[in-house]
N, C-alpha and C positions, 0 to 999 in steps of 0.2 A: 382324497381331494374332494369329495361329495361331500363330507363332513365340513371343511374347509367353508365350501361355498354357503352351505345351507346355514354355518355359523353369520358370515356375513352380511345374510341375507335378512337373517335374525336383526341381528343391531340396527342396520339400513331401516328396518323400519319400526325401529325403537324410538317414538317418537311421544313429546309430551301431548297428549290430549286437552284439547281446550272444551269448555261446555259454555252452554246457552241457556240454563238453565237456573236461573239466580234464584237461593234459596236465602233467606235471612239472616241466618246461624252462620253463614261461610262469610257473610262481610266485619271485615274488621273495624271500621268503622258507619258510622250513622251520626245522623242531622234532621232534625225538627224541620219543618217547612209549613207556614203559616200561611194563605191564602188570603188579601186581606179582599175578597169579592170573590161572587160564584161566576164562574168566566175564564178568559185566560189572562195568565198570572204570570209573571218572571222574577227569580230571583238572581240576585249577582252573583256570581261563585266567586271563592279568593283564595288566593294563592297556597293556603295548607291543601286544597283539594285537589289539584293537579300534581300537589308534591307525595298525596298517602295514595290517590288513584291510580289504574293501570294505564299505561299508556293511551293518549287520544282519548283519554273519558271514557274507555269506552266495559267499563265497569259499574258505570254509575246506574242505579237503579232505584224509581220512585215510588213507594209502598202505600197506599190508603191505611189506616190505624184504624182497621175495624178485623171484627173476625176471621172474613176471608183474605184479609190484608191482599189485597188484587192489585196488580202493578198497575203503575199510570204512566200512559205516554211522553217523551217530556224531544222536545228540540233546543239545541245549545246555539244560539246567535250569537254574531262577536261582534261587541260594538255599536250598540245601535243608536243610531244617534239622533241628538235632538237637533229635530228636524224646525227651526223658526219658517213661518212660512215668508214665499216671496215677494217682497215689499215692492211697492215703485218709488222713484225716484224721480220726483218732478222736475220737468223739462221750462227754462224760463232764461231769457234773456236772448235770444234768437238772433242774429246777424251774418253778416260777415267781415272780416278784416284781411287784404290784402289776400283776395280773391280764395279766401276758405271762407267755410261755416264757423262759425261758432256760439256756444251754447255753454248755458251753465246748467249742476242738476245738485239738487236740493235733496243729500243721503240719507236714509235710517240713521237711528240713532244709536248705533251698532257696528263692530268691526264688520268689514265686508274684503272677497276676494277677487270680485266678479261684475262688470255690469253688463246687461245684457242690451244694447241699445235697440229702438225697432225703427228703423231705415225705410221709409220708403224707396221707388226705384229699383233699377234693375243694369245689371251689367258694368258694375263699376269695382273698380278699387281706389280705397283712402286711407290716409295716413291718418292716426287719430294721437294727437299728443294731448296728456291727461295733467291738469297739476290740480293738488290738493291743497285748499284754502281753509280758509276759518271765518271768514265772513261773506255773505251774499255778493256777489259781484265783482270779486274779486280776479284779476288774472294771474298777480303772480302772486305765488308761493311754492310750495315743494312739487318739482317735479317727479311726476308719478311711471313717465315710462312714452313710449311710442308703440305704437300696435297697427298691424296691419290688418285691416277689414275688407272684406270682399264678398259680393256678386257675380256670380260665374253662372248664370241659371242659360243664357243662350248657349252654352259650350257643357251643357245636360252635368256642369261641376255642382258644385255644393257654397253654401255659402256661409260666412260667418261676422257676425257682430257684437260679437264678447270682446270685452275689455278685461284680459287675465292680472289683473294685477296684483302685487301683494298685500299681503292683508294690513286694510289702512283704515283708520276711520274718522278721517275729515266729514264735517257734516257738506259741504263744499268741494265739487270738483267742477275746474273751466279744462272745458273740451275745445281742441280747434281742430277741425277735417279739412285735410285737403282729398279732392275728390278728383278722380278721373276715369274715362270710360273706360272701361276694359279693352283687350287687343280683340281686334275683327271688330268691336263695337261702332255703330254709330255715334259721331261726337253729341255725345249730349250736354246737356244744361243741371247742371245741380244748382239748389236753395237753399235756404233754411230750412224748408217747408217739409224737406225730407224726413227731418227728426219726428218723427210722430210721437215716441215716448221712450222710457227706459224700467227696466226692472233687475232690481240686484236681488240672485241669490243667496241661500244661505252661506255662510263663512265656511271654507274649507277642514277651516281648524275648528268651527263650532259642530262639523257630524263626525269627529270622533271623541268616544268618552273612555278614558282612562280609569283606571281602578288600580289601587296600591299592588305591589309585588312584594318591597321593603324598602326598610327605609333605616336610615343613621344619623345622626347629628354628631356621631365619631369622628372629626375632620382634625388629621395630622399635617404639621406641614412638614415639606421634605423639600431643602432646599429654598425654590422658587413656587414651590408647586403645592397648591392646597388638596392632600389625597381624603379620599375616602376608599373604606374596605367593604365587600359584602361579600359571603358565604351564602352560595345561592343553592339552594334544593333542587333536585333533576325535577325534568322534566316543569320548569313553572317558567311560561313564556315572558318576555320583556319585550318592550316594542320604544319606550322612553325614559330616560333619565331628566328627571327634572330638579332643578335647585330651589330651595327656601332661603331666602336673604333675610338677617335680621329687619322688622318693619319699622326700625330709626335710620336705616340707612338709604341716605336718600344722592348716592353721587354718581355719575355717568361713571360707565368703561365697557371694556371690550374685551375679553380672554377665548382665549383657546382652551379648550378641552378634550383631555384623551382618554378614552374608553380602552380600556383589558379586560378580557374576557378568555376563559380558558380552564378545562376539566381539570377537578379538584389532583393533587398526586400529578400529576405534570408540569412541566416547566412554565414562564410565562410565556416564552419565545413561541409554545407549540399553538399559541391561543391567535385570537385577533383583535385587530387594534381600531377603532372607529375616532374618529377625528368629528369635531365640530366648534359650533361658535356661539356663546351665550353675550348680551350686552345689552346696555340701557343707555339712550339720549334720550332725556327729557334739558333740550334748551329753546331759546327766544333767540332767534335772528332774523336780522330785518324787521322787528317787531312782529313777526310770526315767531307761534311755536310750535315746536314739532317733541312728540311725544309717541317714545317706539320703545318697545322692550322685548328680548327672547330668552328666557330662563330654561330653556328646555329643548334636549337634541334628540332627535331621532334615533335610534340605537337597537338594531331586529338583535340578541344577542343570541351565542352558540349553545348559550346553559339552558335551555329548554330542550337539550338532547337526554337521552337518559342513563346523566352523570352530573352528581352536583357540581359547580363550578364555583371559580375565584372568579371577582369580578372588580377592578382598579379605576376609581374614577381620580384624575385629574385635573385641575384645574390650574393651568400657568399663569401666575402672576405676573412675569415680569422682574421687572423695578418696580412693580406700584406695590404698593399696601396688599395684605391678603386680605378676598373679601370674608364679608362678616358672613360665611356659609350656617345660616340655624340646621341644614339637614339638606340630604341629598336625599333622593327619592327613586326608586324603579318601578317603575310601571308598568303595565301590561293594558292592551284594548279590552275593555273589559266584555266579557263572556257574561251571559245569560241564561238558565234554566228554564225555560218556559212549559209551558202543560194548560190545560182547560183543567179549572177546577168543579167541581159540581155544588161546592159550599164550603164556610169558609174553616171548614173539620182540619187539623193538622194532617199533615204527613210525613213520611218519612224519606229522609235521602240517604240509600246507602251505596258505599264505595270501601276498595279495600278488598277484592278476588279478582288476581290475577289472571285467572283459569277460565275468565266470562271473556266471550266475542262480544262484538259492541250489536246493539239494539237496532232492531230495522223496525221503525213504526212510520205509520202512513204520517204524523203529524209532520214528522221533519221535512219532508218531503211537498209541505201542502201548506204551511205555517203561513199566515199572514198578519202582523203586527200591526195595529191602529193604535190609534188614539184613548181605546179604551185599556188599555192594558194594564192592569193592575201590577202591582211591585208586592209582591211574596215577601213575608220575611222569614230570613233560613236563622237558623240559630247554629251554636256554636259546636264545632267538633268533638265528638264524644267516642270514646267506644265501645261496641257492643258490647253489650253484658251477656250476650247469648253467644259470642261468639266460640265460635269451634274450626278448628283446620278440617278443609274439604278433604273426605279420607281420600288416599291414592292409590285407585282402583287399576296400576299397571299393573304390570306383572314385575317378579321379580328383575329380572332383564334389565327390563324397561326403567327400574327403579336405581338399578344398578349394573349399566352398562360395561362397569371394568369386570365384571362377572365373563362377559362373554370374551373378551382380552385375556382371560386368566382360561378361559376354558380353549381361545384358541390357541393359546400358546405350551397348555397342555399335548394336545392335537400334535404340533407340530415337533413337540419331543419324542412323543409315540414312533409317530412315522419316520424321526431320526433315527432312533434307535432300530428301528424294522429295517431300515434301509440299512444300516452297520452292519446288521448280523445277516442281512444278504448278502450283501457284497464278502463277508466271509465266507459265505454256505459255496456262493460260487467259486471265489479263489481259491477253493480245496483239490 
């Protein structure tokens, strides 16, 4: 039975070893990385590299190309976005109408998701109805939403005067406030006078940036339904699906779209299904126009697990015409390499040994992105010419686990047989 356990114990801790230790020779592949300033630098990475690298990146290692070839620190951002700075949005036409405020504000020339209005006063709540115009002074046109704004500062609450709206860009919005005092408040007296000014943030959909995943202009139909196919590599994230419309086609509609998603060698049923809605109105009513489009759904998908996947885009038609799809596209938020360069010397990016823990440097941890940051250029995926399999320094065991299965199952014949020809020594 000693034998038994001590086997056991064996296997139990037959275990692959991982190192920290990144040597050149052990990566399977490597990438050029050009610096184009001394400082710090960021390159885009793209989807072959998350699909040849080990899980979470965390294999990737960045080489100086000189003799002591010395690693360089590097931090991976997602997404960084371009940040427009925040505009105001002049305040003009001041009144009131049937005992509200109201006011026009004169918007960037820009989609926007947000105004931020500045209120004077204190202790109130108001209803703020928003319609979006196209020419100065206008009241009506497209209703933009109702929002509730508030002053809670006597009742130690918090307060807010954003106008969340979606993303629109009338150069033109008439605002009308109705105000009133908060509960416990004193009745007070609101004016116009309150409006002191307004500042619209950057657009929502302007601080994220996208970077390709894949893409097809292979668009089958099936039925009613415009399909597209992609064969997605493990591990390479998606976050959107977006459509390319032939650019002669210029007519409104509205479809539904359904997203399949589901590990390669399994059924579709075992996967999951995302729903959304692409469409374009550009018409004249009332002698307003109103011009709005969304080509692009939201879509976190499963195939960034580590197994490539099938992935089924849909597009229902209907009864109408299929649209003129030039390509469908998946996307990922795009990821970043960044590092302090010392000059603008290449370097090298390698990935590709599984057997590496991921990197602990002070940068990732300390990184802060300005305005100066230069854009790296990585070159195209290669592979090592030095490459060699990191030897495997287990033991045999270790290497071959059914060894110890094969040795306990020896074991347990022994001791059958011992126990047989006991049980007969005694029955004598």
């Amino acid at each position: 039975m000693k034998w038994i356990l001590l086997l056991l114990l064996w296997q139990a801790g037959a275990a692959v070893p991982r190192s920290n230790t990144p040597e050149r020779q052990f990566f399977l592949y490597q990438r050029s990385v050009v610096p184009t300033a001394a400082g710090q630098n960021c390159a885009v990475l793209d989807a072959a590299t998350f699909e040849h690298a080990a899980p979470a990146l965390r294999d990737l290692r960045l080489f100086a190309q000189t003799a002591q070839a010395h690693e360089i620190p590097y931090a991976i951002t997602l997404s960084e976005p371009v940040q427009p700075n925040v505009d105001p949005a002049r305040v003009f036409n001041r009144g009131t109408k049937s005992n509200k405020i109201t006011f026009d504000l004169a918007m960037p020339h820009r989609p926007y998701t947000e105004v931020v209005l500045d209120l004077g006063g204190r202790d109130y709540i108001a209803s703020a109805t928003v319609t979006g115009t196209e020419k100065a002074g206008e009241t009506a046109g497209t209703r933009l939403g109702e929002f509730t704004l508030f002053d809670l500062t006597s009742q130690r609450l918090s307060r807010s005067t954003t106008l969340p709206l979606q993303e629109s860009s009338f150069p033109y919005l008439h605002v009308e406030l109705e105000v009133s005092p908060a509960p416990g408040a004193r009745h007070l007296q609101f004016s116009p006078s309150m409006v002191l000014g307004a500042t619209v943030p950057p657009s929502r959909e302007a601080q994220t940036i996208f970077a390709p995943a894949a893409e097809t202009s292979t668009i089958t139909q099936r039925g009613r339904q415009s399909v597209a196919h992609f064969r997605l590599p493990q591990r390479v994230p998606v976050e959107r699906v977006n459509f390319v419309l032939a650019p002669e086609y210029r007519s409104n509609f509205s479809r539904n779209v359904s997203i399949v998603d589901y590990a390669s060698g399994t059924p579709a049923s075992a996967g999951e299904t995302i729903s959304g809605n692409i469409f374009r109105v550009h018409v004249n009513q009332a002698g307003r126009d109103i011009h709005q489009q969304r080509l692009s759904v939201p879509a976190t998908l499963g195939s960034n697990l580590q197994s490539s996947a099938e992935v089924e885009i849909a597009v229902n038609n209907g009864d109408d015409t299929p649209l003129p799809i030039a390509a469908v596209q998946l996307q990922m938020r795009q990821r970043r390499l960044c590092f302090n360069a010392s000059s603008t010397d290449p370097l090298t990016l390698f990935y590709g040994d599984p057997t590496l823990t991921a990197p602990e440097y002070d940068l990732a941890r300390t990184i802060q992105l300005g305005g100066q940051t230069a854009s790296a250029r990585i070159g195209p995926e290669q592979r090592n010419p030095i490459y060699m399999e990191r030897p495997d320094t287990r033991s045999i065991t270790e290497r071959n686990p059914e060894l110890v299965w094969v040795a306990l199952l020896g074991v347990i014949c022994v001791l059958a047989v011992i126990a047989i020809r006991s049980s007969r020594h005694l029955s004598r």
